[in-house]
C-alpha atoms as an extended CHARMM CRD file, in Angstrom:
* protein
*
        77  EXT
         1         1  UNK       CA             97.6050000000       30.5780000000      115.8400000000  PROA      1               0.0000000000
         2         2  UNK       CA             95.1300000000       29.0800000000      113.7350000000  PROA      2               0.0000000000
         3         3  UNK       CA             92.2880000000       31.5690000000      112.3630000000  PROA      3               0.0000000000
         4         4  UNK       CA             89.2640000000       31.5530000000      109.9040000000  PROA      4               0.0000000000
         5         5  UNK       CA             90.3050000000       34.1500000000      106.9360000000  PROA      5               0.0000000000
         6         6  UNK       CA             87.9710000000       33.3820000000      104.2930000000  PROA      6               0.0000000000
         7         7  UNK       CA             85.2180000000       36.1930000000      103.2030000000  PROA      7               0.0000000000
         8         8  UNK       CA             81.8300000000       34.7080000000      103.8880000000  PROA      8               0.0000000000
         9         9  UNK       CA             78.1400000000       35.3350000000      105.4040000000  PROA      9               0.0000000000
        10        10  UNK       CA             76.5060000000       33.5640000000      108.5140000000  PROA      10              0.0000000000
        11        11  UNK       CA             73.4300000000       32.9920000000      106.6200000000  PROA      11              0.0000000000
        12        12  UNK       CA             72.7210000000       31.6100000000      103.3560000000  PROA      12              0.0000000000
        13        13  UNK       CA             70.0140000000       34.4800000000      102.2280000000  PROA      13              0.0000000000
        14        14  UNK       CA             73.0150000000       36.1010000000      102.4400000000  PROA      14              0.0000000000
        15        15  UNK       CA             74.5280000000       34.4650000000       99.4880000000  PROA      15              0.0000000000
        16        16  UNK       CA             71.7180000000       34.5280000000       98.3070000000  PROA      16              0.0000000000
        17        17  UNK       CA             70.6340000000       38.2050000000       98.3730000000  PROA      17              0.0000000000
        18        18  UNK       CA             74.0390000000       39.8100000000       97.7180000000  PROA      18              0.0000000000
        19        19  UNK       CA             76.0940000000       37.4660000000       96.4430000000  PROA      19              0.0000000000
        20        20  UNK       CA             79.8310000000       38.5590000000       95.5190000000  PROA      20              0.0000000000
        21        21  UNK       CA             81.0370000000       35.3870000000       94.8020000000  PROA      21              0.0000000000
        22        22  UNK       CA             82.8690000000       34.8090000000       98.4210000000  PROA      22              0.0000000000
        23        23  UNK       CA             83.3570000000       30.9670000000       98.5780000000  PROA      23              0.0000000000
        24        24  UNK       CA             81.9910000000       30.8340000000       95.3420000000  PROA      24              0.0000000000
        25        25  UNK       CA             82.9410000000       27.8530000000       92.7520000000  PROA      25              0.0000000000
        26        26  UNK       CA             83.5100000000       29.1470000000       89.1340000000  PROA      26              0.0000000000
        27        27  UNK       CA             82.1180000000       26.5600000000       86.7690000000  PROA      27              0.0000000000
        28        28  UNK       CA             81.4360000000       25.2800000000       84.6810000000  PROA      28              0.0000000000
        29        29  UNK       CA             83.7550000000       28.3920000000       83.0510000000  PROA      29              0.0000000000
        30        30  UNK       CA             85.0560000000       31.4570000000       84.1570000000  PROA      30              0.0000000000
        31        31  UNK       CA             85.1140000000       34.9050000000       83.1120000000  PROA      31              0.0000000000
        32        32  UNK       CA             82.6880000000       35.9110000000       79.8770000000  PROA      32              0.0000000000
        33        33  UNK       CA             81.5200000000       33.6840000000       76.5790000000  PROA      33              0.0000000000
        34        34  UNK       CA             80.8790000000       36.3840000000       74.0230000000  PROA      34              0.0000000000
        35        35  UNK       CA             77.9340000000       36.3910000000       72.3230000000  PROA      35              0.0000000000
        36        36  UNK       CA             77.0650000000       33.2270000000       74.6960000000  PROA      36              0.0000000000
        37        37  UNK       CA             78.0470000000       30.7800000000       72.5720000000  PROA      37              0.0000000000
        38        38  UNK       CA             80.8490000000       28.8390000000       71.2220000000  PROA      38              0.0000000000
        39        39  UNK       CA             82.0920000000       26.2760000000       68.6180000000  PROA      39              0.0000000000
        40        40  UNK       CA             83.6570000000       23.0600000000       69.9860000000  PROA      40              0.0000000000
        41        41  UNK       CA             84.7880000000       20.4680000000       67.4450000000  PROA      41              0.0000000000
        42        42  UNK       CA             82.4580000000       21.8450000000       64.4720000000  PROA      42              0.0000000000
        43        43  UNK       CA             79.2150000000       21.9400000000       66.9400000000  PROA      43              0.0000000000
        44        44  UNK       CA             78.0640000000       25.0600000000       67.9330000000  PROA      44              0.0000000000
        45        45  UNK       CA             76.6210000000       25.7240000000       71.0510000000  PROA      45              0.0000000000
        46        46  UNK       CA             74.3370000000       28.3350000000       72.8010000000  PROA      46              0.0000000000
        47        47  UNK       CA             74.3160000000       29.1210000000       76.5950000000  PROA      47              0.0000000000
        48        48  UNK       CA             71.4850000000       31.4160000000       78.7090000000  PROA      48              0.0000000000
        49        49  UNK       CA             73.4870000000       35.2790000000       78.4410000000  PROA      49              0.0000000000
        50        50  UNK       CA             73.4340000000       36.7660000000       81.9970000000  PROA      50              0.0000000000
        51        51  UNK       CA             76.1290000000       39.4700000000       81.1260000000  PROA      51              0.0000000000
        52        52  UNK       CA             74.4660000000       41.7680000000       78.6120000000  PROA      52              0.0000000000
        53        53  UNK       CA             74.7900000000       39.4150000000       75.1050000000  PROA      53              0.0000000000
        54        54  UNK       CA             77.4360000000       37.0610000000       76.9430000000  PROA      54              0.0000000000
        55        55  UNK       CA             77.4980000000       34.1120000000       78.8460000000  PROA      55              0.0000000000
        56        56  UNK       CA             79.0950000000       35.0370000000       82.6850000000  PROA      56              0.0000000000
        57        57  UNK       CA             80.8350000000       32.5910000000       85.3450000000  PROA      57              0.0000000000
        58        58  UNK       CA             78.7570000000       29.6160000000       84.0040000000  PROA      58              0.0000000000
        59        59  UNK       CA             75.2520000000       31.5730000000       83.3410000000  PROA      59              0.0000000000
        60        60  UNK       CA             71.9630000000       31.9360000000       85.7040000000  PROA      60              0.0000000000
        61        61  UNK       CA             73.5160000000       28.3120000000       86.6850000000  PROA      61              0.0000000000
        62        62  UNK       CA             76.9890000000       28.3740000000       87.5320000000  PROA      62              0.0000000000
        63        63  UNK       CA             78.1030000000       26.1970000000       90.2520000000  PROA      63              0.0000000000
        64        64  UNK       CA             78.1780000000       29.4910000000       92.3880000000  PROA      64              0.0000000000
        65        65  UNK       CA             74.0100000000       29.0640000000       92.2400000000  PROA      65              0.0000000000
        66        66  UNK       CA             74.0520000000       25.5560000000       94.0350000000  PROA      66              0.0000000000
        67        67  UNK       CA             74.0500000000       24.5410000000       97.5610000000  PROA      67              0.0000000000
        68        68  UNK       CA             76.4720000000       22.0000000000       97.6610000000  PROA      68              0.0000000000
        69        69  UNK       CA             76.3020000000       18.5090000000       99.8150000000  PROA      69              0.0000000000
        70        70  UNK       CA             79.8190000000       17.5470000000      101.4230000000  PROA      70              0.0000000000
        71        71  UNK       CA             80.9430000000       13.7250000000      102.8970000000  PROA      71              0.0000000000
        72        72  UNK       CA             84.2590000000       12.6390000000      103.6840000000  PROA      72              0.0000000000
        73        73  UNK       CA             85.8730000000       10.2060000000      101.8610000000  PROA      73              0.0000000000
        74        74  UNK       CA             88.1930000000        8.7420000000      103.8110000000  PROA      74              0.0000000000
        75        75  UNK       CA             89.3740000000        9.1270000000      107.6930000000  PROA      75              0.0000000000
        76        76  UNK       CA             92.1280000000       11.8630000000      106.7940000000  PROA      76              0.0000000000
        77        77  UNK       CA             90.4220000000       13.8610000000      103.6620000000  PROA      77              0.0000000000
């Protein structure tokens, strides 16, 4: 028997108002950037901190913050 088992809402204010990540992309990083920034190939860069003085699950706009638009791209995908 075939059966819907992933953790969601009905509504998106849902997501919205209490999200806990269910369904959630992590991007562009996951996990915490301390300090909210890093060094990548002798450039440093600085990102929004959401997490205290770090940088969390991609910042005020991770990928978990957008509402995303879906097409097939083929017959079978």
């Amino acid at each position: 028997k075939l059966d819907n088992v992933v953790l969601g809402f009905k509504e998106l204010a849902d997501y919205e108002s209490m999200n806990p990540y269910f369904g959630a992309l992590i991007g562009r990083y996951g996990n915490r950037i301390g300090g909210a920034k890093f060094t990548l190939d002798g450039t440093q860069y600085q990102l929004a901190a959401n997490n205290g003085p770090n940088s969390l699950h991609g910042g005020a706009k991770g990928f978990d913050k957008v509402v995303w638009s879906v097409e097939p791209l083929s017959s079978v995908s």
